[in-house]
BALOBA-1460 file (C-alpha; in Angstrom, 3 decimals):
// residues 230
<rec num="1" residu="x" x="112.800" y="99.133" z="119.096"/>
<rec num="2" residu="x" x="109.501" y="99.249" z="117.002"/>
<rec num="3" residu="x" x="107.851" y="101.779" z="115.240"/>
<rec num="4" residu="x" x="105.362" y="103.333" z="117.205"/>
<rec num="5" residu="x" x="102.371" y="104.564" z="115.641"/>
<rec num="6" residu="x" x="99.649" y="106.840" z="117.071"/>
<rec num="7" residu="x" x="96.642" y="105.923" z="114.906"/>
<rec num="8" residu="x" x="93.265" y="108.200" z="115.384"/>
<rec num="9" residu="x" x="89.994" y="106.376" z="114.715"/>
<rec num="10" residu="x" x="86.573" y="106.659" z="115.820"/>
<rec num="11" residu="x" x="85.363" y="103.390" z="113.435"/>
<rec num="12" residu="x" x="85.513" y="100.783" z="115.857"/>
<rec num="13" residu="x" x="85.995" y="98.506" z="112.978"/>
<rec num="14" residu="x" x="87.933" y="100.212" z="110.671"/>
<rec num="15" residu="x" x="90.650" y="100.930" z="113.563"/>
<rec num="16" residu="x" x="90.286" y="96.986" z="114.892"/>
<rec num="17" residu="x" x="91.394" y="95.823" z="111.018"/>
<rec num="18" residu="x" x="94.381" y="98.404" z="110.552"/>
<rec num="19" residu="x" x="95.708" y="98.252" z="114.373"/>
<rec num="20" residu="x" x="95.509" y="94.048" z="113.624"/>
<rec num="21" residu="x" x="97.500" y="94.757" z="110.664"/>
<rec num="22" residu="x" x="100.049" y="97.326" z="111.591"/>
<rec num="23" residu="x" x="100.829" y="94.945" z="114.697"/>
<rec num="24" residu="x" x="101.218" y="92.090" z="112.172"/>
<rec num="25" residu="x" x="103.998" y="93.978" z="110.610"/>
<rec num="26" residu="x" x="105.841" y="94.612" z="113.497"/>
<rec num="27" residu="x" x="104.383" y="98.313" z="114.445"/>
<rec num="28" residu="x" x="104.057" y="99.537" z="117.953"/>
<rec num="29" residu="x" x="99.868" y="100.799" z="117.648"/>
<rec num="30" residu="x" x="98.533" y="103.039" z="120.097"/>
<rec num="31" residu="x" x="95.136" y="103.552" z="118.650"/>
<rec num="32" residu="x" x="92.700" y="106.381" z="119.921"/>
<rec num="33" residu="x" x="88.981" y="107.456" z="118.953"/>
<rec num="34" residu="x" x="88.422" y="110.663" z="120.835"/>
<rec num="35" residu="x" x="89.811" y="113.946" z="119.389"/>
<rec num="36" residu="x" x="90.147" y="115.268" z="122.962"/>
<rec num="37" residu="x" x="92.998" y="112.506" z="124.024"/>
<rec num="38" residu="x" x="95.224" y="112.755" z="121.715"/>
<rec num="39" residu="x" x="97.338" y="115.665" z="122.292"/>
<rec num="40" residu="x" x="97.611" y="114.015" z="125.736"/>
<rec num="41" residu="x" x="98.407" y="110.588" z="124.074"/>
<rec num="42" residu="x" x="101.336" y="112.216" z="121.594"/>
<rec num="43" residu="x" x="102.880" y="113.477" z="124.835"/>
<rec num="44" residu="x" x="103.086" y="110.158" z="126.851"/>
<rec num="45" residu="x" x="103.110" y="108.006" z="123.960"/>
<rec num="46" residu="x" x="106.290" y="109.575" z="121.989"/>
<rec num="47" residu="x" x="105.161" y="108.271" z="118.569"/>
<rec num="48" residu="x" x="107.504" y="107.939" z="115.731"/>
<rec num="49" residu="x" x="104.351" y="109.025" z="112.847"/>
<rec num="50" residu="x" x="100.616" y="109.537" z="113.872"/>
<rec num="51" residu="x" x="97.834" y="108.540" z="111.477"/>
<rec num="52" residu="x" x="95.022" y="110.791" z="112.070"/>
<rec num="53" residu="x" x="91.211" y="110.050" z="110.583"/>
<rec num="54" residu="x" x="89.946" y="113.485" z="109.902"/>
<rec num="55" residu="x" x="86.424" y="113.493" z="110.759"/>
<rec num="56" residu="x" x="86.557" y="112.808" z="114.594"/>
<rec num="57" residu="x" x="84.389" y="113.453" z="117.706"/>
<rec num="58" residu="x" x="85.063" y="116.190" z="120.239"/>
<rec num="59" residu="x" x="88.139" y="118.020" z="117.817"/>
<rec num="60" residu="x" x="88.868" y="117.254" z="114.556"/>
<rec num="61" residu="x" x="92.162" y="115.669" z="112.481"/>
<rec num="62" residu="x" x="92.962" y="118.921" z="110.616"/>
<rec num="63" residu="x" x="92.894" y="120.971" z="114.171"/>
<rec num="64" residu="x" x="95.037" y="118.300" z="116.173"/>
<rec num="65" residu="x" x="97.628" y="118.643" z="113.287"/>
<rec num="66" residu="x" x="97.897" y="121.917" z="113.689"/>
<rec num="67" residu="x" x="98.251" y="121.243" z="117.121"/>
<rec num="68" residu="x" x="100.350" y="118.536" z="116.454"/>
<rec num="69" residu="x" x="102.987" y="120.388" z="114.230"/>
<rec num="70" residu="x" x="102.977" y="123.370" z="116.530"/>
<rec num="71" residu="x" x="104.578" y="121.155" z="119.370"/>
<rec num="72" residu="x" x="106.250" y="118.585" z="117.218"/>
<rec num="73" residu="x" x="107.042" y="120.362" z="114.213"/>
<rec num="74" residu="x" x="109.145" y="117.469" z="112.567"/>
<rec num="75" residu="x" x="106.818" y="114.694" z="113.358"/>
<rec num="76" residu="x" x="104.897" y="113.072" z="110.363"/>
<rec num="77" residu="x" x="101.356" y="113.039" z="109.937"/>
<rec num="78" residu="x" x="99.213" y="111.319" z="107.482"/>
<rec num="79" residu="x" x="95.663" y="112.367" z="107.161"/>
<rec num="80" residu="x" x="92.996" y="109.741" z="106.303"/>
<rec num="81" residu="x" x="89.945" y="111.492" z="104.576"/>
<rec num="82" residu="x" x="87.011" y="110.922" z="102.090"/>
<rec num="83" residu="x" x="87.576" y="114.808" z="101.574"/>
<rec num="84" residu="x" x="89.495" y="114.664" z="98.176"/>
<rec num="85" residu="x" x="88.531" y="118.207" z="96.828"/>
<rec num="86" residu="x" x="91.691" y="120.412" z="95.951"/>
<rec num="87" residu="x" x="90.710" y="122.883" z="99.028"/>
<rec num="88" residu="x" x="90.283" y="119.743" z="101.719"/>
<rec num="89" residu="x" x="94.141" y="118.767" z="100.448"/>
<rec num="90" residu="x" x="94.783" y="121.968" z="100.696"/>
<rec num="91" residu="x" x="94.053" y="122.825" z="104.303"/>
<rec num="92" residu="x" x="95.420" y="118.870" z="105.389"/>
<rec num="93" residu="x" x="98.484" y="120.536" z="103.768"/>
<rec num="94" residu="x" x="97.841" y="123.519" z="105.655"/>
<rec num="95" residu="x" x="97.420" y="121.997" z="109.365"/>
<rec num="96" residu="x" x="100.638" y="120.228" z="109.470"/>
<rec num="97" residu="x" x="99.837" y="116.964" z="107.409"/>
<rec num="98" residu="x" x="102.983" y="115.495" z="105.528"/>
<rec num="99" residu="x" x="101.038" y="112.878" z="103.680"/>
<rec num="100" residu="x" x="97.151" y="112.699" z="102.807"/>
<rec num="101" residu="x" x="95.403" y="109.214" z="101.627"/>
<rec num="102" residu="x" x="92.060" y="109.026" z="100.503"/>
<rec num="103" residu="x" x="89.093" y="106.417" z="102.314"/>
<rec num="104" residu="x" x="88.954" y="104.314" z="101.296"/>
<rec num="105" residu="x" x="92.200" y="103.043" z="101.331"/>
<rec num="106" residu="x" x="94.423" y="100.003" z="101.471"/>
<rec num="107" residu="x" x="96.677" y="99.049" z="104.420"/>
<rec num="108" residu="x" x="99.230" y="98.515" z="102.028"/>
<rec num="109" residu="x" x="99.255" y="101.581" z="100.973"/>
<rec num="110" residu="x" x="98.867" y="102.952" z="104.315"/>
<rec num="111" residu="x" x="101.999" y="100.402" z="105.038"/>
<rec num="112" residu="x" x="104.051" y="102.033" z="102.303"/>
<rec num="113" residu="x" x="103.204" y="105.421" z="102.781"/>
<rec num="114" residu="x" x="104.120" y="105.181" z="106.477"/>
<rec num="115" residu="x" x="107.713" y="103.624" z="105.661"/>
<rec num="116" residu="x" x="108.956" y="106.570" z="103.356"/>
<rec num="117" residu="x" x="107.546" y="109.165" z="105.848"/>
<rec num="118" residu="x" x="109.532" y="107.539" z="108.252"/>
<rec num="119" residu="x" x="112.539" y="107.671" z="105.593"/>
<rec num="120" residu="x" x="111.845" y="110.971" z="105.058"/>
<rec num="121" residu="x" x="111.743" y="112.203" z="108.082"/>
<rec num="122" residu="x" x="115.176" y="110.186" z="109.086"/>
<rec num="123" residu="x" x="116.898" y="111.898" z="106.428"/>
<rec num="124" residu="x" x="115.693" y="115.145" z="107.541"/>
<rec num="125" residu="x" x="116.828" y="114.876" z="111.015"/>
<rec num="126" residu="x" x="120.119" y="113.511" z="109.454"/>
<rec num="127" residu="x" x="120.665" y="116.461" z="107.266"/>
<rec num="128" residu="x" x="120.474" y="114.211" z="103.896"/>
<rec num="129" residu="x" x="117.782" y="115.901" z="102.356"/>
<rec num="130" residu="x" x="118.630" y="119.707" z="103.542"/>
<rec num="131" residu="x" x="120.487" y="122.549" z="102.437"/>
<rec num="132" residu="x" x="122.143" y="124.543" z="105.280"/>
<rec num="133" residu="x" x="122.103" y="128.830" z="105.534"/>
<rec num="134" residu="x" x="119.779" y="131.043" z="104.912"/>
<rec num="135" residu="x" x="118.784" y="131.030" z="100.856"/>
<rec num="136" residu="x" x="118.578" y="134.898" z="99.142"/>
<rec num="137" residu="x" x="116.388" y="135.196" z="96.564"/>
<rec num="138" residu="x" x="116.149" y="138.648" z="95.681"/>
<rec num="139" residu="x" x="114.204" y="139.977" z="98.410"/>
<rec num="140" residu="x" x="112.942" y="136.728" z="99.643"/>
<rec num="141" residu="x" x="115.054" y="134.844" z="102.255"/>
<rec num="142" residu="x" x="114.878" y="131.038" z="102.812"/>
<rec num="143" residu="x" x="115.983" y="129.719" z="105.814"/>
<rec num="144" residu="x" x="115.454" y="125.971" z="105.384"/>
<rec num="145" residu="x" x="116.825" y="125.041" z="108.969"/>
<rec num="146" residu="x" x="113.733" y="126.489" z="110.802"/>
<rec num="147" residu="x" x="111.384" y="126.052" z="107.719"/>
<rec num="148" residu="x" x="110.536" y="129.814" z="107.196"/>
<rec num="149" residu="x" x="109.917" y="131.800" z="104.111"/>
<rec num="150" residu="x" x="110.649" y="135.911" z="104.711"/>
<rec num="151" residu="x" x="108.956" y="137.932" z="102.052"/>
<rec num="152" residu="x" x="108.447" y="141.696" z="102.425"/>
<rec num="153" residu="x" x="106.506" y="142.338" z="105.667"/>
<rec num="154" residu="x" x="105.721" y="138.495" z="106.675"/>
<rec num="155" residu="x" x="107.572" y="135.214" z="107.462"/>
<rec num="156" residu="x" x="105.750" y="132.028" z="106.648"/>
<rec num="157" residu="x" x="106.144" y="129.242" z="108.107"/>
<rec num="158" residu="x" x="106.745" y="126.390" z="105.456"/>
<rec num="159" residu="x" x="105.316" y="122.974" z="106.537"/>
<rec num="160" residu="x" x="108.173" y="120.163" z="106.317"/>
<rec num="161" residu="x" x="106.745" y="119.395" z="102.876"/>
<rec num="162" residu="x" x="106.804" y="122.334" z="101.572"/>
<rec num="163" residu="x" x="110.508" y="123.131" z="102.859"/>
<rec num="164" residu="x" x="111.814" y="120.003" z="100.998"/>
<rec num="165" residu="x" x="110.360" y="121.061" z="97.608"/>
<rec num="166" residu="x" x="111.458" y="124.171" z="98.041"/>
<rec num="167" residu="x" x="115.039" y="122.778" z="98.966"/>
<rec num="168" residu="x" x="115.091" y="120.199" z="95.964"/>
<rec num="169" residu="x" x="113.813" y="123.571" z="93.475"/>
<rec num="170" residu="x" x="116.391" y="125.950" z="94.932"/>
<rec num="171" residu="x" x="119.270" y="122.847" z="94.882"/>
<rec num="172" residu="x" x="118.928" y="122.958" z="90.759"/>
<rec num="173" residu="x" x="118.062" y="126.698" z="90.331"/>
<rec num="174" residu="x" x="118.135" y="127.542" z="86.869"/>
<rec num="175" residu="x" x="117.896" y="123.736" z="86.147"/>
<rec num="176" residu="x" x="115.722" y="121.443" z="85.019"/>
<rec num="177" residu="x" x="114.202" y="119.161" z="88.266"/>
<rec num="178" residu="x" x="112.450" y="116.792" z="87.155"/>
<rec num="179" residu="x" x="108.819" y="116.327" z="88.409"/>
<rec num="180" residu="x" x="109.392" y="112.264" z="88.605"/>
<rec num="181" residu="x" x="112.377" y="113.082" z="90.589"/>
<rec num="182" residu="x" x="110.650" y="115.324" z="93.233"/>
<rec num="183" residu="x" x="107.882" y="113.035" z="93.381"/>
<rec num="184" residu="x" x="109.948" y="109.469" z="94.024"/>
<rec num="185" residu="x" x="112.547" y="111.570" z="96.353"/>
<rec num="186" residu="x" x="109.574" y="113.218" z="98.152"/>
<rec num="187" residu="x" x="107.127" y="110.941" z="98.107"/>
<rec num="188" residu="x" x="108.545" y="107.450" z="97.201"/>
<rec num="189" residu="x" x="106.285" y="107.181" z="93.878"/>
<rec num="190" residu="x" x="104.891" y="108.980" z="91.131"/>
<rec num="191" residu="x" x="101.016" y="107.980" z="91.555"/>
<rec num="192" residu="x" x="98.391" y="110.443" z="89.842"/>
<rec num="193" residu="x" x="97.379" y="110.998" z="93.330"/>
<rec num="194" residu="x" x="101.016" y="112.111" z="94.733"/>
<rec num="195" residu="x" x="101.110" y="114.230" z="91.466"/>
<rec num="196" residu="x" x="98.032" y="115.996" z="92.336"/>
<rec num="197" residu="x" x="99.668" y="117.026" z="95.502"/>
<rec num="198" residu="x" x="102.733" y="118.282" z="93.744"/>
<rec num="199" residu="x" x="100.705" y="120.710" z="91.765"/>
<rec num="200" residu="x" x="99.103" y="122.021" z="95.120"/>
<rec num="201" residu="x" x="102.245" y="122.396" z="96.746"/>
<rec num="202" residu="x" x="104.089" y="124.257" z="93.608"/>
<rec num="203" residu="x" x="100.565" y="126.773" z="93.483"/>
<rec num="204" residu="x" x="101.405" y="127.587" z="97.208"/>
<rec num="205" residu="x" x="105.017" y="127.951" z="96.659"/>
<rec num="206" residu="x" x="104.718" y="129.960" z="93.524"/>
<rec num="207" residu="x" x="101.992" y="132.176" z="95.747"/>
<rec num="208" residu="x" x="105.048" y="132.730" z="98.678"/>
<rec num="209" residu="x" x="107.569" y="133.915" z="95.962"/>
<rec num="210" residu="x" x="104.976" y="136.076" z="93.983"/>
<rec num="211" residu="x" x="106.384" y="138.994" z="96.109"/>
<rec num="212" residu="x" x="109.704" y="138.642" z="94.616"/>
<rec num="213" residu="x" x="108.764" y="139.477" z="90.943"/>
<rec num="214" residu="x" x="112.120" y="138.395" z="89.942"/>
<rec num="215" residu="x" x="111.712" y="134.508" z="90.972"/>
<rec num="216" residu="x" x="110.075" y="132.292" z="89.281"/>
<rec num="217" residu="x" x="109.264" y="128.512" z="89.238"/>
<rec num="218" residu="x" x="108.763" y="127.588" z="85.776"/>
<rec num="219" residu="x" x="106.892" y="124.226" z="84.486"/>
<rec num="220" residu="x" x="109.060" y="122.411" z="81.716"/>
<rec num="221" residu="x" x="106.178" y="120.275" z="80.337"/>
<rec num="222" residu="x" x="106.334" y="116.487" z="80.520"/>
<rec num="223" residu="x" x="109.855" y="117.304" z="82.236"/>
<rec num="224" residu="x" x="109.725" y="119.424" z="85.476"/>
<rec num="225" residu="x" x="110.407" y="122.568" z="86.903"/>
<rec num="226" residu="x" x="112.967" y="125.256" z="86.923"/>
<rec num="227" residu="x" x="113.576" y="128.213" z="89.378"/>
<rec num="228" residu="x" x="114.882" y="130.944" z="87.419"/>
<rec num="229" residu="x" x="116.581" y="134.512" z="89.017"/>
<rec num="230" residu="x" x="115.947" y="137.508" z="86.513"/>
């Protein structure tokens, strides 16, 4: 069975050239322009990944991936955007996106990005990249198998993302992980732009465990990162 692919585009030509391409490569491409149909479309299309431009008529990428994640919660979702400022990643991070890639951008890329989400998400449903049981960390509780954070007074809801990073930190507590390590598992390469979103997702992460003064995720420069308990 192919890949299907729900791909959000309101450039006529833009979406023409990548949709051509995908197809090429053996993708199933249900391409859409309006940011009113696709909610709709994820339901009777049953995509494996959707691609989602941000800037779109009617509703916007960031707001359907919220939308998106609330329904589907493990399915992937790249966000195309010129947006490259460290909020923008930020709230793509924030409304569901597992993957961001900056306009403009090579299908390649696009290509290669799509495969390891599709890894990625594989392995998650497979329980190869997860930790099972709720996680105590002083008065912080993970509980990786929903994807929730509980601090004192609030439970946050960790994006899939953010739940693996978490998982890999917390798997080698009080040990050394090495950033190139979270960034090939995670991501499948160590680009400067994968790195940058490393660094937003360990400031979030650090921010959730601030109310546990006796975690924290130290940097190792030039080696990693290392969750220590005092």
């Amino acid at each position: 069975m192919k890949t299907r692919i729900l791909y959000v585009e309101d450039e006529p030509f833009l979406g023409k050239i990548v949709r051509e391409t995908l197809e090429s490569q053996g993708f199933e491409v249900y391409l859409v322009a309006d940011g009113a149909k696709v909610i709709s479309m994820v339901g009777t299309t049953k995509p494996d990944i959707c691609v989602l431009d941000v800037m779109l008529p009617n509703v916007n990428g960031f707001t359907l991936g919220k939308q998106i994640k609330g329904a589907y919660p493990h399915l992937p979702v790249i966000f195309l955007t010129a947006k490259v400022e460290t909020e923008d990643i930020i709230t793509g991070f924030n409304s569901g996106g597992t993957d961001y890639i900056r306009k403009p951008f090579s299908v390649k890329e696009l290509i290669v990005r799509i495969n390891n989400q599709l890894k990625l998400a594989k392995h998650t449903s497979h329980g190869e990249t997860k930790i099972s049981g709720d996680i105590a960390l002083g008065k912080v509780v993970f509980k990786p198998d929903i994807m929730e954070l509980h601090v004192p007074g609030e439970v946050i809801k960790l994006s899939s993302r953010e739940s693996e990073i978490l998982t890999m930190l917390i798997s080698g507590i009080n040990e050394c992980v090495e950033r190139k390590t979270i960034l090939k598992t995670i991501w499948g390469d160590d680009s400067f732009f994968n790195s940058r979103n490393l660094d937003v997702y360990i400031r979030k992460i650090r921010g959730y465990l601030s109310a546990e003064p006796g975690i924290e995720i130290l940097t190792l420069k030039g080696k990693g990162y290392r969750v220590v308990c005092k």
